[in-house]
Residue, then its C-alpha position, 0 to 999 in steps of 0.5 A: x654848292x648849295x644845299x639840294x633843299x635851298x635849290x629846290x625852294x628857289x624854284x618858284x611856279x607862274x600861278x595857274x594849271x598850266x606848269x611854267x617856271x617864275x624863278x630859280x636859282x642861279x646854279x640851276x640850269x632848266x632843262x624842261x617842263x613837264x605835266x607836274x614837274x620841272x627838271x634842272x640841271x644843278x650846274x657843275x655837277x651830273x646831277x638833275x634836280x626836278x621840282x615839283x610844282x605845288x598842286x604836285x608835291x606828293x609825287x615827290x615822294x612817292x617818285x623818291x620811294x620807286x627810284x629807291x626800289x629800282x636802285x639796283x636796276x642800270x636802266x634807271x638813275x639813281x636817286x640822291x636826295x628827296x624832300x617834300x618837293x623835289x628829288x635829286x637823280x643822276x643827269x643823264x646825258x643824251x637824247x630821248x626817243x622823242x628828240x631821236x625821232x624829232x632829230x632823225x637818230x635812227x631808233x635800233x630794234x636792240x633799243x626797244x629790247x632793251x627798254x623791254x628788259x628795263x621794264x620787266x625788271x621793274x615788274x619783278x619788283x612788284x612795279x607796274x611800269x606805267x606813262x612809259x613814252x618817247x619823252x621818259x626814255x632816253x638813248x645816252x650817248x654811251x648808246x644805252x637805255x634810261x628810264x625816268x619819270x617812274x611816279x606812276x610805276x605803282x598805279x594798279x591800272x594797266x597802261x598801254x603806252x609802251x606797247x602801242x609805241x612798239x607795235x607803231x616802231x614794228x609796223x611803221x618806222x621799221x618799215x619806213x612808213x614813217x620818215x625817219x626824222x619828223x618835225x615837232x607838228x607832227x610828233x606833238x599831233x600824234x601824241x595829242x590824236x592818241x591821248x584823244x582817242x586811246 
């Protein structure tokens, strides 16, 4: 196999804001894009490489130091390696809360005391959890919680993400205000309204 670094450097970005992957490696499988990264799985191994676009390298390595302040923390992957732009974690299988929603997996009030617990751990290390949303939360298929995307786990500013998703899951979906499964519109509309209005 080769080297995490050559993986990473194969990784080459469209020019402009917008995140979109050019070219990689033949290893390397795509599993997703985000605000500043793009996360594939290294083929043949339970490993994900995420890569960080250019106008995003410093995220590396300070998504690399939280990770290694959570290691001893199950609710989190643990990291492998980090350069300059990439970090190497676990591959966690299953689905985020988003898929979940958008799949109509139901979403067990056991998972919201869970992602409480995972969070609270985080805060006793002198962390402030933040951009904790349905996309960086996953339900694996062992039916237990991971977080990832923890780089602005140390912004001093309070964000309120986490909490207003669980005051939605109480008075909406525990109730069955909302269905049970819901089309990627309707997701992506509500997170849009919300980064408008919050």
């Amino acid at each position: 196999m080769k080297r995490f670094n050559e993986l990473a450097n194969s990784v080459t970005f469209k020019t402009g804001n917008k995140i979109d992957v050019k070219n990689y490696d033949i290893d390397l499988k795509l599993l997703g894009v985000g605000k500043s990264a793009a996360v594939f799985q290294i083929k043949s191994t339970n490993l994900a490489l995420k890569v960080f676009h250019p106008l995003y390298h410093e995220l590396a390595e300070k998504e690399a130091e939280i990770y290694r302040i959570l290691d001893d923390i199950p609710y989190y992957p643990n990291l492998h390696e980090s350069g300059p732009n990439y970090i190497v974690i676990d591959l966690i299988e299953g689905n985020t809360l988003y898929q979940c929603l958008n799949q109509g997996i139901q979403v067990s009030e056991q998972v919201i005391y869970e992602v409480d617990h995972a969070l609270m751990l985080a805060r006793d290390k002198v962390l402030n959890p933040s951009d904790v949303h349905l996309k960086n939360i996953f339900l694996t298929t062992e039916g237990n919680i991971v977080i990832v995307d923890v780089a602005r786990f140390k912004q001093v500013e309070h964000c309120p993400k986490w909490e207003d998703t669980k005051k939605a899951f109480y008075k909406y979906y525990q109730k069955g205000m909302i269905p049970k499964k819901m089309p990627t519109i309707l997701l992506d509309t509500i997170g849009t309204l919300y980064r408008k209005y919050k």
